[in-house]
N, C-alpha and C positions, 0 to 999 in steps of 0.2 A: 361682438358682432363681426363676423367678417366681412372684408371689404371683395366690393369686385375683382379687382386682379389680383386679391389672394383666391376667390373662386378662380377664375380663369385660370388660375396657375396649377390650381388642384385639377380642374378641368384636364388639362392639357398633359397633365402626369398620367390621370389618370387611361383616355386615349392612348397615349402610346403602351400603356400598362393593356388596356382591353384588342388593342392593333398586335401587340406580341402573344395575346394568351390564341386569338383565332390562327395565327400562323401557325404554333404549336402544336394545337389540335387538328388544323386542317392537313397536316403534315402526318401527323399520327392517324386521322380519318383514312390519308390516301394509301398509308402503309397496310391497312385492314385489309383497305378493298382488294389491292393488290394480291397480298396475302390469301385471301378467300377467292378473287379472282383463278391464281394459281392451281389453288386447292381444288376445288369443283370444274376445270378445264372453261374458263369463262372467257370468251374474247371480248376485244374491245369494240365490237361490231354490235353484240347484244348488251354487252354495257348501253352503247347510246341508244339502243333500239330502245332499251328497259325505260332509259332517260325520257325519249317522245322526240330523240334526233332519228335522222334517215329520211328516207322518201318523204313526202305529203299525198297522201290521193283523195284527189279535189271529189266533189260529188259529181261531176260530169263523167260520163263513162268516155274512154277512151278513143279516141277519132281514127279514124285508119285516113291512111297516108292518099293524101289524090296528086300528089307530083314527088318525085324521089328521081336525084342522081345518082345513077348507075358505079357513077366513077368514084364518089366522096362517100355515099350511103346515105349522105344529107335526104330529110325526107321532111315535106311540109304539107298538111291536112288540108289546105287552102281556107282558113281561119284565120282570121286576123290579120296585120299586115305583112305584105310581101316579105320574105325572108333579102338575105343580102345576097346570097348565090343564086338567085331568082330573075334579079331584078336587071331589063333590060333583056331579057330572052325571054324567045316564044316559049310560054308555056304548057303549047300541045307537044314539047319536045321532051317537058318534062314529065307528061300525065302519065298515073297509072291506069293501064289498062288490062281492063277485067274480062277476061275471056267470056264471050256471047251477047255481048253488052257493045252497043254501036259506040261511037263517040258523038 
């Protein structure tokens, strides 16, 4: 019968045995990708794109801008709270204005 910390001790071999066989592989995995990355002119752009990294686009359609500084390009939809380059100025200094459309 074995005892516990003869398990534990096989345990513990064994881990660093299964800790070194995934390095080995993943190493060798990364060498493939690479490899075939090369091969087929594949950036690392549509790597992470293929992955589900990149942008997010939420279900809301996109808001157009109703205050934008001129100077920075900073632009805020007036959604939510006040931005930091906002705050404390009049914001009819920042509004967009749409040609034919009073204020």
């Amino acid at each position: 019968m074995n005892s516990i910390k003869n398990l534990l001790a096989e345990r513990q071999r064994l881990d660093g045995l299964l800790d070194e066989a995934r390095r080995l592989e993943k190493d060798y995995a990364v060498r493939q990708i690479s490899e075939l990355a090369a091969l087929y002119g594949i950036d690392i752009l549509e790597i992470a794109k293929a992955l589900g990294h990149g942008p997010k686009k939420s279900g809301r359609p996109d808001l157009p801008a109703r205050f934008y500084d001129p100077i920075t390009g900073r632009s805020w939809t007036g959604k939510g709270r006040t931005p930091w380059w906002l705050e404390g100025k009049p914001l009819d200094e920042y509004r967009v204005r749409q040609p034919g459309v009073a204020a």
